[in-house]
LUMRO-705912 format. One record per residue: x, y, z of N, C-alpha, C in turn; residue number from 1. Coordinates in steps of 0.05 Angstrom, whole numbers. Layout:
BEGIN
- n.c1 n.c2 n.c3 ca.c1 ca.c2 ca.c3 c.c1 c.c2 c.c3 i
- X Y Z X Y Z X Y Z NUM
...
END
This chain:
BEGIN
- n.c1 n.c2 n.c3 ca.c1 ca.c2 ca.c3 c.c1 c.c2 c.c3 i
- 17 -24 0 0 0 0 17 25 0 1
- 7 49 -18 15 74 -15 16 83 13 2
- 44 91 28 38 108 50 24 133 53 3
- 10 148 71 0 162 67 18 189 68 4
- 16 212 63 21 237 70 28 244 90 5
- 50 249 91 61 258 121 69 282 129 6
- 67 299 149 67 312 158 82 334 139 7
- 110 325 137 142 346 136 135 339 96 8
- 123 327 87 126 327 61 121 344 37 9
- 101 359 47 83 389 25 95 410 47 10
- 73 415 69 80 436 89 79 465 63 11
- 48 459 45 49 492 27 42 509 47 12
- 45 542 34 32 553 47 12 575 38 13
- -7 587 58 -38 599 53 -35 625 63 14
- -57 646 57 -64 667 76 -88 662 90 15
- -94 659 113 -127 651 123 -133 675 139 16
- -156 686 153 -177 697 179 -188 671 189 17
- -184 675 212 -204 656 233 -223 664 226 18
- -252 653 226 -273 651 235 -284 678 243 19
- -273 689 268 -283 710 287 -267 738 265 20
- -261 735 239 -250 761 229 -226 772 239 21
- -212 753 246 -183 760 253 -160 777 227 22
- -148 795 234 -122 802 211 -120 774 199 23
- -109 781 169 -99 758 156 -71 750 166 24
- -71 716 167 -41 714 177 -24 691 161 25
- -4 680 160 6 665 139 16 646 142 26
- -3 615 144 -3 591 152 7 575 131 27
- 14 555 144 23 528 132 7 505 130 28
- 0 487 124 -26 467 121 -9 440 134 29
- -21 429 153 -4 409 169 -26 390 166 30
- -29 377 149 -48 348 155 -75 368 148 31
- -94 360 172 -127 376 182 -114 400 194 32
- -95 401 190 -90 432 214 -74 455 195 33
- -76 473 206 -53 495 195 -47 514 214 34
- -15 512 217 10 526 233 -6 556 229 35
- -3 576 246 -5 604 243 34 608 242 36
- 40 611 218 73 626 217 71 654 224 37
- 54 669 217 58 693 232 57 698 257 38
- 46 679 277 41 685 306 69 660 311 39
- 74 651 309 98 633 320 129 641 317 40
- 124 655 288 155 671 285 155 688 302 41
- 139 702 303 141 734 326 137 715 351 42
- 122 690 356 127 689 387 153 680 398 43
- 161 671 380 199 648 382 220 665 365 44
- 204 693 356 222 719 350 246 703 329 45
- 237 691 309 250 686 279 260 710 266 46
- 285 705 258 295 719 242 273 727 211 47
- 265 711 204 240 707 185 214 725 190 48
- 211 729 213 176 740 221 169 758 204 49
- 186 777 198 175 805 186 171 790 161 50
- 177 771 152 173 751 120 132 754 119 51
- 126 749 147 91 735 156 83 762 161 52
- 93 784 171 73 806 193 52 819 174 53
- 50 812 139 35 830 130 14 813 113 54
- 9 785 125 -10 766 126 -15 766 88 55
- 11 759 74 13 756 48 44 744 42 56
- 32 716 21 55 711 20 84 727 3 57
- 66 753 -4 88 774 -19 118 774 -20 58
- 123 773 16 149 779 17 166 756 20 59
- 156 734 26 171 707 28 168 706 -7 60
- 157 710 -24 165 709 -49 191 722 -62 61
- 184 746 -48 208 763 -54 238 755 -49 62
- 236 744 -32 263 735 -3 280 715 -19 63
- 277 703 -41 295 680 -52 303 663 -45 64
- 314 639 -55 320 611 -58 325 603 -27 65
- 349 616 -21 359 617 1 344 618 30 66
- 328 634 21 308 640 46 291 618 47 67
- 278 608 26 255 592 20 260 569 36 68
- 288 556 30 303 534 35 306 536 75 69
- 316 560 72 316 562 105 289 563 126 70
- 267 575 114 251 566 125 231 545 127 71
- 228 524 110 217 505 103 239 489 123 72
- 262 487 132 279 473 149 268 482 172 73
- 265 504 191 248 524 206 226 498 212 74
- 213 508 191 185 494 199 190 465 209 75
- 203 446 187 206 418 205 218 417 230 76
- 230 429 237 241 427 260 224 437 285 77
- 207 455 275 186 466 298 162 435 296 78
- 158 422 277 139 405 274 151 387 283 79
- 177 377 278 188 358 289 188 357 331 80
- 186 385 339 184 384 367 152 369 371 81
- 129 381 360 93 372 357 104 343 359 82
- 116 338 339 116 302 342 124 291 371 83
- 150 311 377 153 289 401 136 295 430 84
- 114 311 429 93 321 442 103 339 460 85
- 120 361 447 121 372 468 103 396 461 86
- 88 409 488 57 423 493 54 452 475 87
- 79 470 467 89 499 463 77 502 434 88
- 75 485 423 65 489 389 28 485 386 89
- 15 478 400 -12 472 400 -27 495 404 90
- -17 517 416 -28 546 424 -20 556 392 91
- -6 547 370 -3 549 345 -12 543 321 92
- -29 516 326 -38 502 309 -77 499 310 93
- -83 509 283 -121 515 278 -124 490 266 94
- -154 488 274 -163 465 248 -180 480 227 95
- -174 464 209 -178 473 177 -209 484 174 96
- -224 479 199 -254 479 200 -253 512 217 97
- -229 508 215 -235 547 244 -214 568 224 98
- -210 566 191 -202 583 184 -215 599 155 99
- -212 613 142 -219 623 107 -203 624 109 100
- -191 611 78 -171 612 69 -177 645 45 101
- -154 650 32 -154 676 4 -145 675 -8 102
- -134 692 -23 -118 693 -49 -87 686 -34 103
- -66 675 -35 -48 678 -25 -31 694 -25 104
- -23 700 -52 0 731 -68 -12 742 -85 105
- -3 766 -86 -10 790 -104 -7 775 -138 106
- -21 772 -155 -24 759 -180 2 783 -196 107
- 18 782 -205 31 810 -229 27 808 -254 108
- 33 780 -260 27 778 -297 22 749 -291 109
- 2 746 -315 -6 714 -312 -11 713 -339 110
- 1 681 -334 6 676 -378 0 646 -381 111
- -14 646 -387 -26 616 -397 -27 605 -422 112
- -8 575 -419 8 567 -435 -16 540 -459 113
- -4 535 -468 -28 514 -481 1 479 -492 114
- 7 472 -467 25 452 -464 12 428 -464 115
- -7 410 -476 -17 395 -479 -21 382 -498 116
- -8 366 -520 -12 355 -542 -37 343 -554 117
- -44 330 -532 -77 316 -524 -98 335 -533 118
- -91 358 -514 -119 383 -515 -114 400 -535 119
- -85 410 -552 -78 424 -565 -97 412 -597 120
- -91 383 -594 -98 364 -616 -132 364 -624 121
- -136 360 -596 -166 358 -595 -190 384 -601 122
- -171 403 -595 -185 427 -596 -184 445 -632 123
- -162 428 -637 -150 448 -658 -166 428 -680 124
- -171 399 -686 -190 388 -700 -215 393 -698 125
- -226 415 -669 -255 421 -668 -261 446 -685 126
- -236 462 -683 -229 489 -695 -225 485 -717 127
- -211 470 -730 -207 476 -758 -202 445 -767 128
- -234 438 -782 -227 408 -778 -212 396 -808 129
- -216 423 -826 -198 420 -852 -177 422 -851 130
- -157 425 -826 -125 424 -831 -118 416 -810 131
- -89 425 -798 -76 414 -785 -82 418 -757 132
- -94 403 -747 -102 407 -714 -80 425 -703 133
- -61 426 -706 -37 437 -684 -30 455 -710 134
- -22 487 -689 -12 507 -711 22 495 -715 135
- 31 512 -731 50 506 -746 73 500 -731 136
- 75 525 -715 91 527 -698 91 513 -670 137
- 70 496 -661 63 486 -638 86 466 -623 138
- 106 453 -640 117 428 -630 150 445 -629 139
- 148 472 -644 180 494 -638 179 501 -604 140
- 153 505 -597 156 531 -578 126 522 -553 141
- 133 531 -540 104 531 -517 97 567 -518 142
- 64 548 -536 44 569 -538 32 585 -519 143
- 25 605 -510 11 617 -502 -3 645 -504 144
- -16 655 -477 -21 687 -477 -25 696 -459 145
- -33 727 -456 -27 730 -445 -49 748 -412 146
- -59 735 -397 -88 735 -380 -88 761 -369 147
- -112 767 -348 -118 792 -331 -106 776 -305 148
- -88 789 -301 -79 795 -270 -105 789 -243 149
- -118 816 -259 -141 824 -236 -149 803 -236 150
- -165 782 -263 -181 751 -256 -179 729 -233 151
- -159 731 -227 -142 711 -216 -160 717 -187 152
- -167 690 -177 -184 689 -160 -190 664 -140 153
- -190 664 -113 -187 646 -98 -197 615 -97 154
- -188 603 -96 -202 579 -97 -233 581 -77 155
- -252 568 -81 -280 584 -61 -297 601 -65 156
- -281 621 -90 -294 644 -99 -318 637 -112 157
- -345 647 -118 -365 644 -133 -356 646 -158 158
- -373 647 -184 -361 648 -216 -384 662 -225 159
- -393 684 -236 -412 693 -248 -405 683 -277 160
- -435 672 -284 -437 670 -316 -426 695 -327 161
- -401 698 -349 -402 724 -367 -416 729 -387 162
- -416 743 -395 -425 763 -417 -412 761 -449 163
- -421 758 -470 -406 782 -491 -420 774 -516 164
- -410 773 -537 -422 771 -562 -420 741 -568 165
- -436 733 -576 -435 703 -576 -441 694 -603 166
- -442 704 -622 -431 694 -644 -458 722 -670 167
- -458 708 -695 -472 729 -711 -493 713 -724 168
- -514 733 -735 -544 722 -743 -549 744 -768 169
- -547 735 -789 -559 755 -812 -540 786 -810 170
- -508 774 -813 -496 799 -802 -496 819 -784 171
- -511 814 -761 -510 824 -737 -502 809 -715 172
- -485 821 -695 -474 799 -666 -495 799 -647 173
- -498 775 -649 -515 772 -613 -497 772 -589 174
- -508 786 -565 -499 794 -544 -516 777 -525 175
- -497 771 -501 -518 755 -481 -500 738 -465 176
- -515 721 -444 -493 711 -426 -488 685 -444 177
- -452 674 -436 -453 650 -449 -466 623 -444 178
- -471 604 -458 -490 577 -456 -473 556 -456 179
- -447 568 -457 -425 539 -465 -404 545 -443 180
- -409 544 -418 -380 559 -387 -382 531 -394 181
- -352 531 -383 -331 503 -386 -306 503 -366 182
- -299 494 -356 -278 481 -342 -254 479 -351 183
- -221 494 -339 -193 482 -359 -186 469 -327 184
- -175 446 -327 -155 428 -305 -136 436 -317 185
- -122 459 -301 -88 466 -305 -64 468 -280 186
- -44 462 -282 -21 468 -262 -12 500 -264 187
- -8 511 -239 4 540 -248 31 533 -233 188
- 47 555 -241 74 563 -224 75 588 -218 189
- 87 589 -193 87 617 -178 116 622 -185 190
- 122 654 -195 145 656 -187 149 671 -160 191
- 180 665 -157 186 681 -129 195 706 -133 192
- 229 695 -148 252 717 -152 243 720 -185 193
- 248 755 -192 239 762 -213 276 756 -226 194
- 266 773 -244 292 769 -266 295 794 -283 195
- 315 801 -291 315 832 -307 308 828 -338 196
- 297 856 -340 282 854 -373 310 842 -392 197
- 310 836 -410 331 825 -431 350 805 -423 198
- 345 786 -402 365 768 -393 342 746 -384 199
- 353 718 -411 332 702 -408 339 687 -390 200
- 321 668 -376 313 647 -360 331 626 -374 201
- 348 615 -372 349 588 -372 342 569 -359 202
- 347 546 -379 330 513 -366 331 514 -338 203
- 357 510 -331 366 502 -306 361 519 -284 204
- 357 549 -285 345 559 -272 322 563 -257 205
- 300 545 -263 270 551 -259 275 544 -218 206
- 290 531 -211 290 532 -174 293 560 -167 207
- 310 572 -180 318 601 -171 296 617 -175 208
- 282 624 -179 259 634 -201 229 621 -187 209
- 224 597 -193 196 592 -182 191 578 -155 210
- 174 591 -140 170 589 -111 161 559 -106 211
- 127 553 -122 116 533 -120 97 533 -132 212
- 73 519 -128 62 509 -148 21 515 -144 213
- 11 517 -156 -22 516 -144 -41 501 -180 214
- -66 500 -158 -81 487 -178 -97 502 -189 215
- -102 499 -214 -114 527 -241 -135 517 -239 216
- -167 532 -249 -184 526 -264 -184 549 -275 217
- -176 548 -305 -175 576 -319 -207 568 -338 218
- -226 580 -321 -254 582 -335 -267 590 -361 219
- -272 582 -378 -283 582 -406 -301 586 -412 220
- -307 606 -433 -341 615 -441 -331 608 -473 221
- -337 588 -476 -333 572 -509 -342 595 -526 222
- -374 594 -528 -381 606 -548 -373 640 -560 223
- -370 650 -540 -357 672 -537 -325 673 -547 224
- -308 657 -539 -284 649 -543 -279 649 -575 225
- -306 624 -587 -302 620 -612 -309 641 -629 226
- -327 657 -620 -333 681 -644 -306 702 -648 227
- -299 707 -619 -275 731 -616 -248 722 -619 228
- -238 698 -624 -217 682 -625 -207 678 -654 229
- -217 693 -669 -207 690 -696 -196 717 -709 230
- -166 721 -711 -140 700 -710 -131 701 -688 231
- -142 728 -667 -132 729 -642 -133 711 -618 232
- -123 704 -596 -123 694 -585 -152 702 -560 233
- -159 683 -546 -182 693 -537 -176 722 -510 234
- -210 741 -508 -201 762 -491 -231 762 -470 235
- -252 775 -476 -275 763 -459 -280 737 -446 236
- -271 710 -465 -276 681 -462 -265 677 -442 237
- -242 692 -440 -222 685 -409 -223 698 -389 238
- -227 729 -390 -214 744 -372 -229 746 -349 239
- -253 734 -348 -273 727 -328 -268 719 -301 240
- -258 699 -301 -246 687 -278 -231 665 -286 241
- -204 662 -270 -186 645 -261 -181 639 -234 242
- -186 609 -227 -192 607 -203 -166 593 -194 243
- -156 599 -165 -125 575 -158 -138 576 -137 244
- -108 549 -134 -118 533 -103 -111 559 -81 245
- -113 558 -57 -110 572 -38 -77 563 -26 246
- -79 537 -30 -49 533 -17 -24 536 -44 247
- 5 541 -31 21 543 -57 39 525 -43 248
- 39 506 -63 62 480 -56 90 482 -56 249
- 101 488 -40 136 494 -49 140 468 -72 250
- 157 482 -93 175 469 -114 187 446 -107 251
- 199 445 -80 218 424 -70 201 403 -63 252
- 178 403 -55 161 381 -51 153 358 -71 253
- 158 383 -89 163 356 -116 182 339 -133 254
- 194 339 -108 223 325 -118 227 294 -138 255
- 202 282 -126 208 255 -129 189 250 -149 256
- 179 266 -154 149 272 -173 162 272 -205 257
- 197 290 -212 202 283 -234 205 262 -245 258
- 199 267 -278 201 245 -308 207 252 -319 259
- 219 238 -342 230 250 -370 202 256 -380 260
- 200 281 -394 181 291 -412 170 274 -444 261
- 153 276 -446 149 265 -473 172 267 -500 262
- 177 244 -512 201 257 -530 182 279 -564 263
- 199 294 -564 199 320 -575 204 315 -607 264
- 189 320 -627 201 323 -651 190 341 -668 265
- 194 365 -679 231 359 -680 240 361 -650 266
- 265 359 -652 282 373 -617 280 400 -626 267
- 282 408 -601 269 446 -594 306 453 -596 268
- 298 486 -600 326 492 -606 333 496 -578 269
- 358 518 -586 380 502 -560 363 512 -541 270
- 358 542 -530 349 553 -503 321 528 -487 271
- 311 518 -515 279 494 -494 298 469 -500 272
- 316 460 -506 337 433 -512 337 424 -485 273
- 326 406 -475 321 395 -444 338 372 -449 274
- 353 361 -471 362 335 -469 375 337 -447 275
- 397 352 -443 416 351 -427 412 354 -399 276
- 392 361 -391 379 382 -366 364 362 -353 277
- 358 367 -329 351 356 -302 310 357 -316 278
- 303 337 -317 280 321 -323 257 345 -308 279
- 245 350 -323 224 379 -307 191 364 -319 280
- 191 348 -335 159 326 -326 165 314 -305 281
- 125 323 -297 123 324 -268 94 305 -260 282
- 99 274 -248 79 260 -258 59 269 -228 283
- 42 288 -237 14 293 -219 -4 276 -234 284
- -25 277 -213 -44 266 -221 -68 280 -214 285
- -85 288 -236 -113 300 -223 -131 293 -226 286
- -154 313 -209 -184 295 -210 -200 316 -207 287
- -217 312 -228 -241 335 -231 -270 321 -223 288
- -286 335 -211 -316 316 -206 -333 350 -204 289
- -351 342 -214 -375 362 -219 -406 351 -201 290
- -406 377 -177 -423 367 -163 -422 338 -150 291
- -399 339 -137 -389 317 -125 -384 290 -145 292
- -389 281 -177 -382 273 -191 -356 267 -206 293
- -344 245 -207 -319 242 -212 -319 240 -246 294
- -307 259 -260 -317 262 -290 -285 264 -295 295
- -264 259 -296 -247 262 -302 -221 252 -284 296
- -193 236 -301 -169 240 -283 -151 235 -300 297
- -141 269 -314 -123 270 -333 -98 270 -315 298
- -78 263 -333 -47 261 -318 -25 279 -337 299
- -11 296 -310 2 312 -329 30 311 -335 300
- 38 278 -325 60 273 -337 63 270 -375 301
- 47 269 -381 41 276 -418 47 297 -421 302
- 45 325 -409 49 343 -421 73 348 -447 303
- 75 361 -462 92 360 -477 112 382 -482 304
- 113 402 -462 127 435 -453 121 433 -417 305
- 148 427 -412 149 429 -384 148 462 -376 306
- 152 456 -351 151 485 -342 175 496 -333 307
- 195 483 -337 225 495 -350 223 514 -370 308
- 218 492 -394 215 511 -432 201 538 -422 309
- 177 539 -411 149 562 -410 169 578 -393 310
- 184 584 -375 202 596 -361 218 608 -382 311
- 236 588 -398 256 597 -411 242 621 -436 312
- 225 607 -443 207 618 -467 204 645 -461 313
- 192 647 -429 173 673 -436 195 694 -437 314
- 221 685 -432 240 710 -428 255 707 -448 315
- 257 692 -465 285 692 -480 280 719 -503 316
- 253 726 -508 253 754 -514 256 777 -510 317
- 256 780 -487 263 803 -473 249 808 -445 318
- 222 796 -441 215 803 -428 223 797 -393 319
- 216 812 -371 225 805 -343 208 784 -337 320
- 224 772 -301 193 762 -291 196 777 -266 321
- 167 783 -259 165 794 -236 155 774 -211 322
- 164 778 -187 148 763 -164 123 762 -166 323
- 115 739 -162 82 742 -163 66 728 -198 324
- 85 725 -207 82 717 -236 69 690 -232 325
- 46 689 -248 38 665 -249 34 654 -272 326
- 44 624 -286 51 612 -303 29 586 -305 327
- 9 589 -321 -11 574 -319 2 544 -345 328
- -2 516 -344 11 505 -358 -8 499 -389 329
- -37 513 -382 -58 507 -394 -71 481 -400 330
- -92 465 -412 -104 455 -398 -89 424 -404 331
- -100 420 -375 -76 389 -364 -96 366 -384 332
- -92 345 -406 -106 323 -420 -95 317 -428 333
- -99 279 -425 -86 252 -427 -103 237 -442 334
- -92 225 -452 -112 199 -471 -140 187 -461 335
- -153 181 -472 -177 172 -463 -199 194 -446 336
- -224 179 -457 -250 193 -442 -240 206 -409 337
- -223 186 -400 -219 198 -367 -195 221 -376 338
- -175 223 -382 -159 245 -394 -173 272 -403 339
- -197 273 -402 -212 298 -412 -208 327 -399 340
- -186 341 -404 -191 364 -377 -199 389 -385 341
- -227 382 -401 -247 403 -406 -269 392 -413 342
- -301 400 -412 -316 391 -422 -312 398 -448 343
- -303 415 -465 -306 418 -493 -293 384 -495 344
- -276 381 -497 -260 355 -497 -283 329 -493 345
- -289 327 -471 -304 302 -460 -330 298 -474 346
- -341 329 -482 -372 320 -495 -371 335 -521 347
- -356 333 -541 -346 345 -569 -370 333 -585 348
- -376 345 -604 -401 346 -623 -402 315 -632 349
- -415 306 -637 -424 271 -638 -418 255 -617 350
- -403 255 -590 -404 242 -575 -432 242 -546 351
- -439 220 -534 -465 240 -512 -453 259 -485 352
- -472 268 -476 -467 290 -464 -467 269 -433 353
- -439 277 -422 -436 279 -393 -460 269 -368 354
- -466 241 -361 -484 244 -339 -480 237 -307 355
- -482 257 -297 -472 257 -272 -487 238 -258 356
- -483 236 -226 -490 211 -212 -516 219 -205 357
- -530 240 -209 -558 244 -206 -575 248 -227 358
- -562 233 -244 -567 227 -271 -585 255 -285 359
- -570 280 -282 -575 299 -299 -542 298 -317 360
- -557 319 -344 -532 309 -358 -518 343 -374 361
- -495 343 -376 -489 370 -374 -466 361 -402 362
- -468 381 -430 -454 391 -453 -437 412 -437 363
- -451 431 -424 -434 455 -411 -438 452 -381 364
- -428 467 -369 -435 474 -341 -468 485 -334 365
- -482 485 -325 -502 492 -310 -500 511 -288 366
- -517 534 -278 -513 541 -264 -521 536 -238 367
- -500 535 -210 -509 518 -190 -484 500 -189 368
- -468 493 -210 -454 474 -210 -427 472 -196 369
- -425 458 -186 -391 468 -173 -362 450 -171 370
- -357 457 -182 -328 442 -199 -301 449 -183 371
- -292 413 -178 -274 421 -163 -250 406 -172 372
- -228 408 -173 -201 400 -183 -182 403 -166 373
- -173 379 -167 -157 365 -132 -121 346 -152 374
- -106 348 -139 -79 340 -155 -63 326 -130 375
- -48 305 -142 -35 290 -115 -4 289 -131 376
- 15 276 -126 40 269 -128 63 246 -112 377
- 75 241 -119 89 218 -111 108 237 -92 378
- 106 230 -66 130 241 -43 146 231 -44 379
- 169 223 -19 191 213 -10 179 190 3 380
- 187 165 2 190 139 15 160 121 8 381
- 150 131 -21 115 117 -24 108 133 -10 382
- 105 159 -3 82 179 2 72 181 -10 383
- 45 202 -12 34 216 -35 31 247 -19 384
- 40 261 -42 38 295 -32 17 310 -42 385
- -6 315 -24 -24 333 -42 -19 358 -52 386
- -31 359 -71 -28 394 -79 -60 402 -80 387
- -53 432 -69 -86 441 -60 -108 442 -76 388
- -129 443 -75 -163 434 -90 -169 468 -100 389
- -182 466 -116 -190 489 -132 -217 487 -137 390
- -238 500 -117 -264 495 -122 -285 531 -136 391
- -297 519 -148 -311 546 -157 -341 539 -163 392
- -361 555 -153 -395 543 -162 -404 568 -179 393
- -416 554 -199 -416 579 -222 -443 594 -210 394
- -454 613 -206 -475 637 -206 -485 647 -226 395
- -519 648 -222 -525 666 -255 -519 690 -261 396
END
């Protein structure tokens, strides 16, 4: 049997309020429980505290490699005392039932990538079923674009149906809410340490650079998407809401989680050239269920653009990265009906439509519905490491 999850293995971290409306403060997720780090550094007066006093993980982003490393050692060792029961840490530790969790960091630029061969394939034969499912350029480079900052929104958050033009009738656009909201299962990356404009990212760099990790549902209004998406990339369809997990998984937790990536052809030129380079496929596993329904468990060791390349990529042009950067991998899909990590995908024109365990049956989302996307990983010694749940219930 898989061992279970242990204590010292994830240890991400959150911003939560108690219950009673407390300041926000900046916890760690221990099992059912989560550490208050801001009340324990200032009570045991850490060199670190002022990292927690402004109940955002902002400045521990800012703080770099070095820091990250030092306090994640910090923490086990304060947890390691809990274990051996001694009484001083329990005046520290909430249960998960006595806190709100939030947004964790300030969002700066968020860019969502379309790293999926599966979904790239599948989508691009829905789109243009007379040519080449995948643009031209798709197998050179990891695609993407480029999102609203402001969207970016807590795991928990409500989802209002959007708005916009939804396609044309006798040369005029119809306007109205969309009929086709849809679901993306994606991995994001947080960055920590930014980087200066004109000096790209290399492979090997992404430890220096990205903090950790959270779980995407970058939300879709199809029909909208498809009218305004031609040749541009989509702008209403998305900018709606993007929802992440609440917790952010340190990078290091996924140590044991690397794989070699899917092999590549052609090979990518030199700056995305991973031959040589430390293995950045990362075998998660996820699970989507709609209204408590298990409709999905794509795996994102397929991907086919790690999140090395999307690092190296977004800078080898010039551009910076700033703290707070969030790197969406776009949407996570694997072979087969269970690999689906979108409804466009799962219920595509001639196949039947989706029926959940209350035997209603859903093409799109419904409103009422609430979609949640949960990701695990292989730890140290047969663990399994969770990475945090990303829940959202759509609103009319």
């Amino acid at each position: 049997m898989v061992a279970e999850h242990r204590r010292g293995d994830a240890l991400p971290y959150g911003v939560f309020t108690t219950v009673d409306g407390s300041e926000a403060h900046v916890g760690v997720a221990v099992g059912e429980q989560v550490l208050d780090l801001t009340a324990i550094s200032a009570a045991r007066r850490s060199p670190y505290a002022p990292l927690f006093e402004t109940g955002s993980l902002d400045p521990l982003l800012r703080s770099g490699r070095p820091v990250w490393v030092a306090v994640r050692a910090q923490l086990r060792d304060w947890l390691a005392e809990h274990e051996r029961g001694e009484p001083t840490m329990g005046a520290y530790l909430l249960g998960r039932g006595d806190v709100r969790m939030h947004l964790p960091f300030t969002v700066a630029d968020y860019v969502d990538f379309y790293a999926s061969e599966q979904h790239a394939s599948t989508v691009g034969a829905l789109f243009r079923p007379d040519g080449d499912p995948l643009p031209a350029a798709w197998r050179h480079l990891p695609m993407g674009y480029h999102g609203r900052a402001g969207s970016v929104i807590a795991s928990g958050s409500n989802v209002p149906r959007p708005s916009g033009l939804l396609g044309q009738e006798s040369g005029q656009a119809i306007f109205g809410r969309t009929a086709e909201l849809d679901f993306e299962a994606e991995v994001g990356f947080v960055v920590g340490t930014g980087s200066s404009r004109g000096t790209p990212v290399r492979l090997d760099d992404i430890r220096e650079h990205v903090f950790g990790v959270v779980m995407v549902n970058d939300w879709s209004a199809r029909d909208i998407q498809g009218f305004e998406a031609r040749p541009l990339g989509p702008m209403l369809g998305k900018s709606f809401a993007t929802s992440i997990s609440a917790w952010v998984l340190p990078l290091d937790a996924l140590d044991a989680a690397h794989v070699a990536p899917p092999r590549r052809d052609p090979r990518p030129v030199a700056y995305l050239d991973d031959a040589e380079a430390e293995p950045w496929g990362l075998q998660l596993d996820l699970t989507i269920s709609i209204n408590g329904t298990l409709v999905a468990t794509p795996q994102y060791a397929t991907m086919y653009w790690t999140p090395a390349q999307m690092l190296a990529h977004l800078t080898v042009g010039g551009a910076a990265l700033r703290s707070g950067d969030l790197l969406a991998s776009g949407t996570v899909s694997s072979q087969g009906e269970a690999g689906a990590g979108s409804l466009l995908e799962r219920t595509t024109p001639g196949t039947p439509a989706l029926t959940l365990d209350d035997g209603s049956k859903r093409t799109f989302l419904h409103d009422g519905d609430e979609v949640v996307i949960t990701g695990s990983a292989p730890g140290a010694t047969g663990s399994r490491v969770m990475l945090g749940e990303v829940r959202g219930r759509i609103t009319g």
